[in-house]
KOLTISE-838203 format. One record per atom (N, C-alpha, C, O, CB): y, z, x; residue in three letters; atom name. Coordinates in pm, 1 decimal, decimal comma. Atoms other than C-alpha are relative to their C-alpha. Last residue first. Glycine has a CB too. Example, Ala and Ser with C-alpha at 12.3 -4.5 7.8 and 13.67 -1.06 7.14 Angstrom:
residues 2
         y         z         x  guro  lofi
    -119,0      -6,0     -82,0   Ser     N
    -106,0     714,0    1367,0   Ser    CA
     109,0      73,0     -77,0   Ser     C
     219,8      89,9     -26,1   Ser     O
      46,2    -141,5      41,4   Ser    CB
    -119,0       0,0      89,0   Ala     N
    -450,0     780,0    1230,0   Ala    CA
     120,0       0,0      90,0   Ala     C
     118,1      66,5     193,6   Ala     O
       2,7     124,6     -99,2   Ala    CB
END
This chain:
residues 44
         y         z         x  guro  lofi
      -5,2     137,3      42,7   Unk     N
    8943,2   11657,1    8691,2   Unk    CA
    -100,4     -84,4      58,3   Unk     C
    -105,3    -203,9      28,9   Unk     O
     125,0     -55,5      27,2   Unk    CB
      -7,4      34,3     167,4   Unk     N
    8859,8   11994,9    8720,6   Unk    CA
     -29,7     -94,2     -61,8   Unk     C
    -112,6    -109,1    -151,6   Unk     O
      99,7      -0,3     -51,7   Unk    CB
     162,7     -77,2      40,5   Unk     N
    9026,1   12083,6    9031,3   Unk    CA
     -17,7     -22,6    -128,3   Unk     C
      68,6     -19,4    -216,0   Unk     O
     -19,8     173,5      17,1   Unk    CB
     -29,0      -8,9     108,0   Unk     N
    9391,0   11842,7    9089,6   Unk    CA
    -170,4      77,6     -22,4   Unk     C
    -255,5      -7,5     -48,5   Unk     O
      61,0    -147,9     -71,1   Unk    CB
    -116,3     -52,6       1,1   Unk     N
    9447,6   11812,0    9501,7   Unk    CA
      21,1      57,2    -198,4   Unk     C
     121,7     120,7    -229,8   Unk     O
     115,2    -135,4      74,2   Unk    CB
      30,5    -112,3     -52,3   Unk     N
    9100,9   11717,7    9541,4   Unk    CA
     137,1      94,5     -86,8   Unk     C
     129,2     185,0    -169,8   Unk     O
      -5,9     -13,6     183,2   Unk    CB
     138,0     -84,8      59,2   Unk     N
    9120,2   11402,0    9297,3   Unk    CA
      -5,2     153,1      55,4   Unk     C
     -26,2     236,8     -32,4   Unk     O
    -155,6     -80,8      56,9   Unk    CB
     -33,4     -74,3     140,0   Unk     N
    9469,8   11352,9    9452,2   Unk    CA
    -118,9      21,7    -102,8   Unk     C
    -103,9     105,6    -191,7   Unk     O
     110,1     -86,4     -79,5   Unk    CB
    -114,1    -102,1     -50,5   Unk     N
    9342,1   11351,0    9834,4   Unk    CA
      71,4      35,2    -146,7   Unk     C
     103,4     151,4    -171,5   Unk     O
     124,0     -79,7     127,1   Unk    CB
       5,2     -78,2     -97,7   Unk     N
    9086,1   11122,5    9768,3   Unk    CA
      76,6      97,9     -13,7   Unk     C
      30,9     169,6    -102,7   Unk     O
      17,6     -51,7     100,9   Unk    CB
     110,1     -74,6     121,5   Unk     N
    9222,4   10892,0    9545,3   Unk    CA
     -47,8      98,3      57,4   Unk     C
      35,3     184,4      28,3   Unk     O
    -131,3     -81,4     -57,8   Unk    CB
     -77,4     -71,7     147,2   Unk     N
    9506,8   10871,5    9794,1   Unk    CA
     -75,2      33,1    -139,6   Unk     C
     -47,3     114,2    -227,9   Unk     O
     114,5    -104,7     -54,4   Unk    CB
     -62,3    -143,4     -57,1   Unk     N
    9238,2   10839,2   10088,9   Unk    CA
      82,0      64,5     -74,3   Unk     C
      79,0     186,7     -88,4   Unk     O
      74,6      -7,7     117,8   Unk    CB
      79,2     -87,5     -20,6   Unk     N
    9057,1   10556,5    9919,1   Unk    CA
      81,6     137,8      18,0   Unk     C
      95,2     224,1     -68,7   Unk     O
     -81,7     -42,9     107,0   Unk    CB
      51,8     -25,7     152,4   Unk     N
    9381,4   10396,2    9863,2   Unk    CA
     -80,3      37,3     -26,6   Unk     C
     -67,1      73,9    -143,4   Unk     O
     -15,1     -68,8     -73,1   Unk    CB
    -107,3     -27,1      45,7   Unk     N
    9479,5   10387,6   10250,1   Unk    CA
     -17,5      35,2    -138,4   Unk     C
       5,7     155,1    -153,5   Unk     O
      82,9     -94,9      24,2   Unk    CB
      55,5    -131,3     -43,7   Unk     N
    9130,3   10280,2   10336,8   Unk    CA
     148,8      94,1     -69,3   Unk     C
     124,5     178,0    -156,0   Unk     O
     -34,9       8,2     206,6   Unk    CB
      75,6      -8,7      62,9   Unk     N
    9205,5    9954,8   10130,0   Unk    CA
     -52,4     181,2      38,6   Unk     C
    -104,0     262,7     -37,8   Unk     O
     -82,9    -129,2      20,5   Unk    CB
     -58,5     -30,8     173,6   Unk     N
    9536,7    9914,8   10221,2   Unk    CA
    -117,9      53,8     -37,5   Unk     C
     -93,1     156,5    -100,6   Unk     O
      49,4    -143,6    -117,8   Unk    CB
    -105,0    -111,4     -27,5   Unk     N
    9466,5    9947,3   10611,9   Unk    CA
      21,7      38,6    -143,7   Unk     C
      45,4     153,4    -181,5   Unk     O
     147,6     -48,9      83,8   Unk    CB
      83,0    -135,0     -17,9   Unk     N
    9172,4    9727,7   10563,8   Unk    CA
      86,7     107,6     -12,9   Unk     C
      40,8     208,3     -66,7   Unk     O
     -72,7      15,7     137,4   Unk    CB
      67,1       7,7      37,0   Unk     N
    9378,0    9430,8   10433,1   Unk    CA
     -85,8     181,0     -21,5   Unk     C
     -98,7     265,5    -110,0   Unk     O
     -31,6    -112,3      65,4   Unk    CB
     -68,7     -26,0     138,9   Unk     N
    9622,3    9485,8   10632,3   Unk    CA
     -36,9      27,7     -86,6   Unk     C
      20,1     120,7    -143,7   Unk     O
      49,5     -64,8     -48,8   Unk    CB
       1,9    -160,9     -43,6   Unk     N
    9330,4    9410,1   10927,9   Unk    CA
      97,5      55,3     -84,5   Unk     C
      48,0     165,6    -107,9   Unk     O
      39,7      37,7     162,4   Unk    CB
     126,3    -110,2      30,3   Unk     N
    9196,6    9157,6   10735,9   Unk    CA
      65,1      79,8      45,7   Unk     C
      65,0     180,1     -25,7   Unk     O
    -150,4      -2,7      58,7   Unk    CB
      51,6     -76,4      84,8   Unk     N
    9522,0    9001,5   10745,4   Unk    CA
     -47,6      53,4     -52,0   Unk     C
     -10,5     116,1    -151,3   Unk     O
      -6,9       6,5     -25,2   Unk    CB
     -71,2    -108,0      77,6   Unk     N
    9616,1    9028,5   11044,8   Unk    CA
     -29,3      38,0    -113,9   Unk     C
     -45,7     155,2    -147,6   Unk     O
     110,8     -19,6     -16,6   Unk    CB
      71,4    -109,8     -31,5   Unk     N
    9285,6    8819,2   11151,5   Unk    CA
     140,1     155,4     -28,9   Unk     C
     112,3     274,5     -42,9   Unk     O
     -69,2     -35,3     188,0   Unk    CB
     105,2     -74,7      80,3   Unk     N
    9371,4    8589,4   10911,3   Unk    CA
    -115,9     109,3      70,9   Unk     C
    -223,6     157,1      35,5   Unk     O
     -79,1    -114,4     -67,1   Unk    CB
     -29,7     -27,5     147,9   Unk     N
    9688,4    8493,4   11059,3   Unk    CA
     -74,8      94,4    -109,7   Unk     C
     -40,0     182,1    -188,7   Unk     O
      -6,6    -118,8     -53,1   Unk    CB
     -53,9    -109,3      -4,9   Unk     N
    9544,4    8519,3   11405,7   Unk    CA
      46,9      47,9    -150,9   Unk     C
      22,4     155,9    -204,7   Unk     O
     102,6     -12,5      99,1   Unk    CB
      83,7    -129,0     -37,2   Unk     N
    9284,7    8265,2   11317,9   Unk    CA
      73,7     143,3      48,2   Unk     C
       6,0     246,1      51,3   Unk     O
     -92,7     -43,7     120,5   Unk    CB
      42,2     -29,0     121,8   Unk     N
    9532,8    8030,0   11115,9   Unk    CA
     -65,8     140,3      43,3   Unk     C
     -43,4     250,0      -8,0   Unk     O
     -95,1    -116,6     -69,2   Unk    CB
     107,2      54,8      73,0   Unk     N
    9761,0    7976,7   11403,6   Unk    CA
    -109,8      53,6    -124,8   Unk     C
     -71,1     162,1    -168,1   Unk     O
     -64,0     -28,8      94,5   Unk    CB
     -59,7     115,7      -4,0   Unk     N
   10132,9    8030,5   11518,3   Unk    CA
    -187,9     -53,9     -32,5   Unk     C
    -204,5    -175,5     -41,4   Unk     O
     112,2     -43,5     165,3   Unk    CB
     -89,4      75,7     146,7   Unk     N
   10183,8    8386,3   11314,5   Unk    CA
     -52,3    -152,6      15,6   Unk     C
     -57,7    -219,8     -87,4   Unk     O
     216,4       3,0      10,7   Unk    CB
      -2,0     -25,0      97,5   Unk     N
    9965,3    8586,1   11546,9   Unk    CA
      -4,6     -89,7    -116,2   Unk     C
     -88,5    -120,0    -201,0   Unk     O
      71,5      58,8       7,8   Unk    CB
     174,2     -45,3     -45,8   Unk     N
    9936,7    8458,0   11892,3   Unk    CA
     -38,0     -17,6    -119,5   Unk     C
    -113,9    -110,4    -147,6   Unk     O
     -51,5     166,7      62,7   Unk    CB
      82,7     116,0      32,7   Unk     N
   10314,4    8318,6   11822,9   Unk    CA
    -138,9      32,5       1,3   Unk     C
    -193,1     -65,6     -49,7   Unk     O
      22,8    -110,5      90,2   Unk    CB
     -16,1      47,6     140,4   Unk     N
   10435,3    8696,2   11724,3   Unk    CA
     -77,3    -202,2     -23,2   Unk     C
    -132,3    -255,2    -119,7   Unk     O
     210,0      16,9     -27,0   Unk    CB
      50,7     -59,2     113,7   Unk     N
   10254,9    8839,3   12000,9   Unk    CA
      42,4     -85,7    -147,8   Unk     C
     -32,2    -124,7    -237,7   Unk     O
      56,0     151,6       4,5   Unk    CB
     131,8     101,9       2,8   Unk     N
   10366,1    8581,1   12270,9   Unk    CA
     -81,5      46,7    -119,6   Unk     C
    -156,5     -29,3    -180,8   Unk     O
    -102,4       7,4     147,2   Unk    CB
      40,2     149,0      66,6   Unk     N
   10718,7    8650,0   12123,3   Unk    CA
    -147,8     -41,8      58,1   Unk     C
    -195,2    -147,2      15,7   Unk     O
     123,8    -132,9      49,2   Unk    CB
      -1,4      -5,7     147,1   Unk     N
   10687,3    9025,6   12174,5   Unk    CA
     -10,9    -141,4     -58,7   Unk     C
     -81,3    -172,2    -154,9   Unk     O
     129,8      69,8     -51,0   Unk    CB
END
């Protein structure tokens, strides 16, 4: 777990490869709730 967290945290390129991937997770994540409450309401 600590080679993960230095891999991660201890240079820029892991840094900003979490954060794209966060990134993506939010972004598909909020698709899917528009998504899912557009369906969930007919009509609208």
């Amino acid at each position: 777990m600590e080679l993960w967290l230095d891999l991660l945290f201890g240079n820029a390129i892991g840094l900003a490869s979490m954060l794209v991937i966060f990134s993506t997770i939010g972004i598909v994540g909020f698709i899917a709730w528009m998504f899912i409450s557009k369906s969930a309401k007919p009509g609208t």
